[in-house]
C-alpha positions as semicolon CSV with decimal commas, in nm:
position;residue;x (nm);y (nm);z (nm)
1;X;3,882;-1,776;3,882
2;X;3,648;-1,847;4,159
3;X;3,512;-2,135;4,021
4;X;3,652;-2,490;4,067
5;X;3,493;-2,667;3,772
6;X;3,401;-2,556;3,377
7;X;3,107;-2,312;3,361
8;X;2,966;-2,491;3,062
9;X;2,671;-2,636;3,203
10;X;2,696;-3,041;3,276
11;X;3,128;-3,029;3,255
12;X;3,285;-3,120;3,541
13;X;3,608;-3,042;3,416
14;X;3,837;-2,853;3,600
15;X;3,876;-2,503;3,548
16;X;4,149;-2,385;3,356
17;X;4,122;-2,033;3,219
18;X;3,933;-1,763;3,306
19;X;3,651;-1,657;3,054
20;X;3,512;-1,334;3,232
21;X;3,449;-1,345;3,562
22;X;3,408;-1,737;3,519
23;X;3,648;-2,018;3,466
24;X;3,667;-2,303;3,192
25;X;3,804;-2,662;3,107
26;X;4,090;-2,629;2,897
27;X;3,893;-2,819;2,605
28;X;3,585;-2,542;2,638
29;X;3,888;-2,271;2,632
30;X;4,034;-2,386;2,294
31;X;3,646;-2,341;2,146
32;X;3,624;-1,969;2,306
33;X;3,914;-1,902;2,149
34;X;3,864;-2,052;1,849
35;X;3,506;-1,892;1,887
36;X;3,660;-1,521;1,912
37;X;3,919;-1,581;1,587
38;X;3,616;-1,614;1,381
39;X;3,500;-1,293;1,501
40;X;3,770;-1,112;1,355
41;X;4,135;-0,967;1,441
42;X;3,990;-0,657;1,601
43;X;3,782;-0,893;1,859
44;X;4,126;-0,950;2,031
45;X;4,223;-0,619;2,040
46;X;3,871;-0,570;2,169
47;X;3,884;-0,785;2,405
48;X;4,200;-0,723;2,534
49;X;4,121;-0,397;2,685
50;X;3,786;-0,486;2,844
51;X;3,730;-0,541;3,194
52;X;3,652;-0,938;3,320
53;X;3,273;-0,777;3,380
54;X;3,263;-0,653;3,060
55;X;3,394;-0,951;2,913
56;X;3,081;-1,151;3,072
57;X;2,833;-1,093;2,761
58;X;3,064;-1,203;2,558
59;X;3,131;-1,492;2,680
60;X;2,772;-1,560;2,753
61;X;2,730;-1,510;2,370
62;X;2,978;-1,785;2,312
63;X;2,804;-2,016;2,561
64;X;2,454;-1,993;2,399
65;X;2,673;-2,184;2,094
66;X;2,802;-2,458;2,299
67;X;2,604;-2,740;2,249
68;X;2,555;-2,964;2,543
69;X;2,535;-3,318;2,478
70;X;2,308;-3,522;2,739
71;X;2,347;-3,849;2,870
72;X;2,117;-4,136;2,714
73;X;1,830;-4,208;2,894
74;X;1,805;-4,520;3,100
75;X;1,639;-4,799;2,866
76;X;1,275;-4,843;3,005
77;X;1,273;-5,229;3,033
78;X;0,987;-5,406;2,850
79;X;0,759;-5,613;3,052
């Protein structure tokens, strides 16, 4: 847990848990989790006995759902 802020890309939130060899917010932690009880029971057991490297595709897999929501665009005022 190297990093100081969520490695979802545009949270600043701080890091909580580890995910890998990354960290995330506590909010982007409940969705991994949540994320990995779809897979199945066995992805726990899975899971539990992998390496943080080995962990990192996984979590990568779980990022590429994460839907990052962008700030509005500054109104262009009209002249």
């Amino acid at each position: 847990m190297h990093d100081l802020t969520c490695l979802i890309q545009s949270c600043q939130t701080k890091a909580y848990a580890p995910a890998g060899t990354h960290s995330v917010c506590r909010a982007h932690f409940l969705s991994y989790l949540t994320w990995r009880r779809r897979k199945g029971p066995q992805m726990f057991i899975k899971y539990a006995g992998m390496t943080m490297e080995e962990r990192d595709p996984l979590v990568a897999e779980w990022a590429n759902t994460i839907r990052v929501e962008e700030a509005p665009a500054a109104s262009v005022p009209k002249a």
